[in-house]
N, C-alpha and C positions, 0 to 999 in steps of 0.2 A: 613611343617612337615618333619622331618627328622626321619627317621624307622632304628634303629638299628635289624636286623632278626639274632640271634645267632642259630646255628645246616640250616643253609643255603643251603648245601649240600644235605639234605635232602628231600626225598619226598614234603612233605610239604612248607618244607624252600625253595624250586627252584618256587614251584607254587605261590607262596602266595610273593614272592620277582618277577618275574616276571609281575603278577597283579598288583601290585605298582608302578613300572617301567613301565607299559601301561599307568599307571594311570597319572604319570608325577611326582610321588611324589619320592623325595630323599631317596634314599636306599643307606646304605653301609651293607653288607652281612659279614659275619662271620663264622671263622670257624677251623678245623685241619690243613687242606691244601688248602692255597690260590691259588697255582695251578691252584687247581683242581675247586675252587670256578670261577675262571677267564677264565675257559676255559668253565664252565657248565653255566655261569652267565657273558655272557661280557660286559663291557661299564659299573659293574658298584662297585663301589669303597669297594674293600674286604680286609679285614682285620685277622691276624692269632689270635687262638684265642684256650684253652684246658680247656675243662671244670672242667676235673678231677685234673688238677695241678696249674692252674691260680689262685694269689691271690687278696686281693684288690687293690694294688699296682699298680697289673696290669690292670685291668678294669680300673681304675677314669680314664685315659687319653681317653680309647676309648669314654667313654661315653660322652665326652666334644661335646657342641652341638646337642646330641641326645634328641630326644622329647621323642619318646617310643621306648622301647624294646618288642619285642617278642622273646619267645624262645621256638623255634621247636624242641630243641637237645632229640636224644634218640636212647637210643640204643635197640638191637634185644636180645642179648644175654648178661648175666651176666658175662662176664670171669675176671678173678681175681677181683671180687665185684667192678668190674664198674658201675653195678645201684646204691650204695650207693654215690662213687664219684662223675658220674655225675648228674645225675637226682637228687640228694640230697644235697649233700656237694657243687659241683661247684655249683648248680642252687642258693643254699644261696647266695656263696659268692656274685655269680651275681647279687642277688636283692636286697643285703646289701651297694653294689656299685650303683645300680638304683637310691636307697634314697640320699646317699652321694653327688650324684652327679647333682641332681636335676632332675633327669628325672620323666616325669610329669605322664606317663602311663604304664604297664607293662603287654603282656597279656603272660600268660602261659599256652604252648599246652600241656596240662598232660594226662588223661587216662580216659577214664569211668569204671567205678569200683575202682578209688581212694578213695575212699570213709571213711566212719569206718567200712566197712564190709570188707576190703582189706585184703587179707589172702598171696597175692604171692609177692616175692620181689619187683617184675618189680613196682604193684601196691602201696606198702607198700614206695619205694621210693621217686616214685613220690607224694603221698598224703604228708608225710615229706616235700617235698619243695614247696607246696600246704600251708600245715600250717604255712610254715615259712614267705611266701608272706603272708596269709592275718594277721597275727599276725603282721605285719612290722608298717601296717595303718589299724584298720581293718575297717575305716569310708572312706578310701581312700580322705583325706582331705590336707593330703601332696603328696601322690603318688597313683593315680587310678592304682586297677588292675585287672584283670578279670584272671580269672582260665577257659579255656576250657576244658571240655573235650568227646574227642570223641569217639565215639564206633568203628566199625571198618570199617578202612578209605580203600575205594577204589578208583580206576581210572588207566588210564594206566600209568605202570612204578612202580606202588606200591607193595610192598609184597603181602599184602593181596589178588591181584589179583593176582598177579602171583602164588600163592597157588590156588585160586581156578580156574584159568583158567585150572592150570594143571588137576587138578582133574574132570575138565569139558570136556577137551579135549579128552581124552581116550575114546576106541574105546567103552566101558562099562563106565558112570560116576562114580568115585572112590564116594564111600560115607565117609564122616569125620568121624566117631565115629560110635552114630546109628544113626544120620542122623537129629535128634530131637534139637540139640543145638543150642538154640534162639542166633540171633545176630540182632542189627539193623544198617546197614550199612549205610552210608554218603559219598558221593561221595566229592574226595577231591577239586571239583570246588565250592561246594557249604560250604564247611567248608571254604576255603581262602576267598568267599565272608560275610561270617560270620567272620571273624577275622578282614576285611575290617572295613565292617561295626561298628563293636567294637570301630577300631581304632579315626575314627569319630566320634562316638554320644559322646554328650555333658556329660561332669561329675559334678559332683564325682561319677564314680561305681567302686563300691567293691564287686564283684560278682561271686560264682561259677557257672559255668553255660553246664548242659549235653550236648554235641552235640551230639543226634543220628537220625537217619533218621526215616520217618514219620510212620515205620512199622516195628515191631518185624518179621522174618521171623528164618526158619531153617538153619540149614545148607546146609541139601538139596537140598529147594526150592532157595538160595543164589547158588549152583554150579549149578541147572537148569537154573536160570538168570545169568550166563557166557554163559552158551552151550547156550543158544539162541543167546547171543550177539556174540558167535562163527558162527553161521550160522549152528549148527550141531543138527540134528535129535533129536527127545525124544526116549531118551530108558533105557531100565532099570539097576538100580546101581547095582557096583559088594561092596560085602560088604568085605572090610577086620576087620581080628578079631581083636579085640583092642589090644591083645596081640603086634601083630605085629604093629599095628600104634604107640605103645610107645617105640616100641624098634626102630622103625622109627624115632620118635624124638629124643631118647636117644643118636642113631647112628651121627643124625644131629645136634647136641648140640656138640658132643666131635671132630666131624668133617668138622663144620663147615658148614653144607651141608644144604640153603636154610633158612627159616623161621622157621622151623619146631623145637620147642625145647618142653623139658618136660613141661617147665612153662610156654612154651603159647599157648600149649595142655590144661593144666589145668584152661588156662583161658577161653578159649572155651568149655571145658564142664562146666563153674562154667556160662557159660552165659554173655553176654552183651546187657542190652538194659536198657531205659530209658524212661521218660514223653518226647515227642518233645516240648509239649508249651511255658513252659519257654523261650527255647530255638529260639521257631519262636516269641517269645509276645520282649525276647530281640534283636532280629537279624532282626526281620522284613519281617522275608517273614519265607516261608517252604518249608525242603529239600525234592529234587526231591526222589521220589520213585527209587529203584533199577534197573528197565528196561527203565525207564525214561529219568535217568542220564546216563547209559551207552549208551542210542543212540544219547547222543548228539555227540559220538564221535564213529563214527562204526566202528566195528571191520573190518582189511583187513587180506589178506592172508599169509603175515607177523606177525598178531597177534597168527591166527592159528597156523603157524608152530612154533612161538616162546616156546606157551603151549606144543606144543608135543616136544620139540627138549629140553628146558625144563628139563626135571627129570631126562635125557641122561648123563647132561652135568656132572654130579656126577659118574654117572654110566661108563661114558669113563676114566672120569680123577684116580676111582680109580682103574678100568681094567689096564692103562699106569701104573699107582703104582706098580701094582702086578707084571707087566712082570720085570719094573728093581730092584724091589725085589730081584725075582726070583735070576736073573742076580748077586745081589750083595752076596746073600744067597748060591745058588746052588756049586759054583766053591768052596766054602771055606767048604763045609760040605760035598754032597753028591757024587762029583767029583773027584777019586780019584789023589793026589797030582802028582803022576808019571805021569798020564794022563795029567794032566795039564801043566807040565813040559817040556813032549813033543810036546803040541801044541806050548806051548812058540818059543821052541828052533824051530821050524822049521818057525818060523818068527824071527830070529834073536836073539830073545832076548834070554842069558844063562848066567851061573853064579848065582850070587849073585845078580843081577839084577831082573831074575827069580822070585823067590819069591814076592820082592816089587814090582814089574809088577802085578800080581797076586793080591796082597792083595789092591795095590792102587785101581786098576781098581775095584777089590769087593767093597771097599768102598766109590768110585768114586755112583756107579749104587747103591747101600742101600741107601745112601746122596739121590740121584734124587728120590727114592722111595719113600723115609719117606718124603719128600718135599712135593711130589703130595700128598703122603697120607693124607696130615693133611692142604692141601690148603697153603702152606706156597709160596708167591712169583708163583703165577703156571705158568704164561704167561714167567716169565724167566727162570726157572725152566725147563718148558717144550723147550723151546728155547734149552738150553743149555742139553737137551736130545736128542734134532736132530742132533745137531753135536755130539755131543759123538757115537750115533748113526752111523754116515755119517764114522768117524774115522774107528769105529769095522767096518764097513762096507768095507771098503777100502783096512784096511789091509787084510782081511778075504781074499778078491779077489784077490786084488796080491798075496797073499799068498798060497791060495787055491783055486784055479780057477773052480777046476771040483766040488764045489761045488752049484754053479750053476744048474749043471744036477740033483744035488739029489736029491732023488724022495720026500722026506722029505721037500723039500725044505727052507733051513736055512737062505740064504740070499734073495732068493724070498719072503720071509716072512715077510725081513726087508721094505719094501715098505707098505705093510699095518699099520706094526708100525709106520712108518713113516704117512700117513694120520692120525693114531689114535694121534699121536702128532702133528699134524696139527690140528686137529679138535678141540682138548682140550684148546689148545694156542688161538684159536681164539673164540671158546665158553666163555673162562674166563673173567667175565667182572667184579668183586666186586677186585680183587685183583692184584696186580703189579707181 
């Protein structure tokens, strides 16, 4: 059997292509950036791959010798109506290409709450390429297909946890909402074995099928089952007021900051959960409970500190923002021009020169500001703020030496900027 896995990169897609690759079975992985596919997945044959612009054209070559398709791709955040592109439009094309090309099975990892009760984009997309898969065959007699879908997927490395470890991790557990928001969680070793198993059992199935875990639980009682898996004490939640939990999302939707958006806010107070039976009567077994599945894999003191270090890693990067804001901001507005002139000229620089000195360097430091500010590039970004950094530094010194002594301390201060750009640069892990 040969497993075409498109969105491979992904949570799912590294696990669920790694379990096949244990297994001995042919994988070729899929994806944006083979890279990064080749670097996270090695040894085994990846292919490029965009969901939102790819046409048929493009698919029938890769799909030449593929048995089945899966497709994990998805995204977190909507930005310029990416859920419609991919999760809808590419996922057609791709299962328009499936048929075309003879591929014998196709399963798709969609969403729980795809449903006809689906009210938010995320969900309204996915159910759209739901319907267009089983609308294709709906007796799956030229092409099996299976529609998963799961509620919300944990294990280590995933959003999901990484949200609630963090909220587990504080010194007070952060409560979600009011705390009452049914979820039924599935750990994502027992979903990949469930996709597994799909991949196998004999057909024709044409089948949607819920994956959630054997228990509706809260929110709550879900960041209580981190904190235990943290190793950390019961004690009791600090409630923030919803007010601010949505200005929370709201902040982290236009800033990029975490999991956290309005829409999948709303999809946690609109609830997730589901019948398991189906689900264990097609897959053959049932998924492990929440404390069950998280000790197959215990938590160490690296997981802890990841939750607390965690909600920081926003909190530094947009601290770094503000300072070369500031920096780019201050000398052109509230600094008076003579003032500035003379700092110039006692480094050299006068004339005509003067000024563009002055206004590059402001907008040298705005450029590095609004970068950090909006996650754009940060690891180079930040990079290329240490030496600009190390520069003003240098010159400051030869220049002004007895600055040093000042009780204010100007260029002593640049040493802790300096770690805060250290720390940011190495904290950033989603973006280049």
């Amino acid at each position: 059997m040969h497993v075409l896995i498109v969105g491979a990169s992904g949570f799912v897609g590294r696990h669920l292509a790694g379990r096949l690759a244990t297994d001995g079975t042919r994988v070729t992985v899929a994806g944006r950036d083979t890279g990064k596919l080749a670097r996270l997945l090695p040894g085994l044959a990846a292919i490029g791959c965009d969901l939102a612009r790819d046409t048929m054209a493009d698919w029938l070559p890769r799909l030449t010798g593929v048995d089945v398709v899966v497709n994990c791709a998805g995204l977190i955040r909507d930005a310029g109506g990416r859920y419609a592109l991919v999760h809808d439009a590419g996922a057609r094309i791709l299962f328009d290409a499936c048929l075309a090309a003879g591929v014998t099975r196709v399963v798709q990892v969609s969403a729980l709450g795809a449903d006809d009760q689906a009210t938010t984009r995320y969900h309204l997309s996915k159910r759209a390429a739901d319907d267009h898969l089983a609308a294709l065959d709906p007796t799956g007699e030229r092409m099996d297909w299976v529609v998963l879908r799961p509620s919300l997927i944990v294990g280590r490395g995933g959003q999901s946890t990484a949200l609630f470890t963090c909220l587990a991790a504080a010194p007070l557990p952060i409560r979600l909402g009011p705390g009452n928001w049914l979820l039924q969680p599935i750990h994502v070793d027992d979903l990949v074995k469930a996709i597994v198993r799909l991949l196998h059992c004999a057909g024709p199935i044409a089948a949607r099928i819920d994956a959630a875990g054997p228990e509706a639980m809260t929110t709550d009682e879900i960041t209580l089952g981190f904190r235990r898996w943290l190793g950390l004490a019961p004690a009791r939640f600090l409630i923030v007021p919803r007010g601010l939990v949505a200005a929370s999302a709201w902040i982290g939707q236009r800033l990029g900051l975490g999991a956290a958006t309005p829409e999948s806010l709303a999809m946690l107070e609109a609830g997730n959960t589901g019948d398991p039976v189906p689900f264990e009567a097609a897959c053959g077994f049932r998924a492990a409970p929440l404390d069950a599945a998280l000790a197959r894999t215990p938590a160490t003191p690296m997981d802890l500190a990841e939750a607390r270090i965690a909600p920081l890693r926003s909190v530094l990067r947009i601290a770094l923002a503000l300072i070369w804001l500031a920096g780019g901001i201050v000398p052109l507005t509230l600094t008076p021009r003579a003032a500035s002139m003379a700092l110039l000229a006692r480094t050299g620089i006068t004339g005509g020169f003067a000024p563009i000195a002055l206004f590059g360097a402001s907008a040298i430091d705005f450029a590095i500001g609004m970068a950090l500010l909006f996650g754009f590039r940060v690891r180079s970004v930040s990079a290329a703020s240490i030496g600009m950094m190390a520069a003003y530094s240098a010159i400051l010194a030869a220049c002004f030496p007895a600055l040093w002594a000042d009780p204010f301390g100007p260029l002593v201060k640049n040493i802790a900027v300096l770690g805060l750009a250290l720390a940011v640069r190495a904290l950033e892990t989603d973006r280049g």
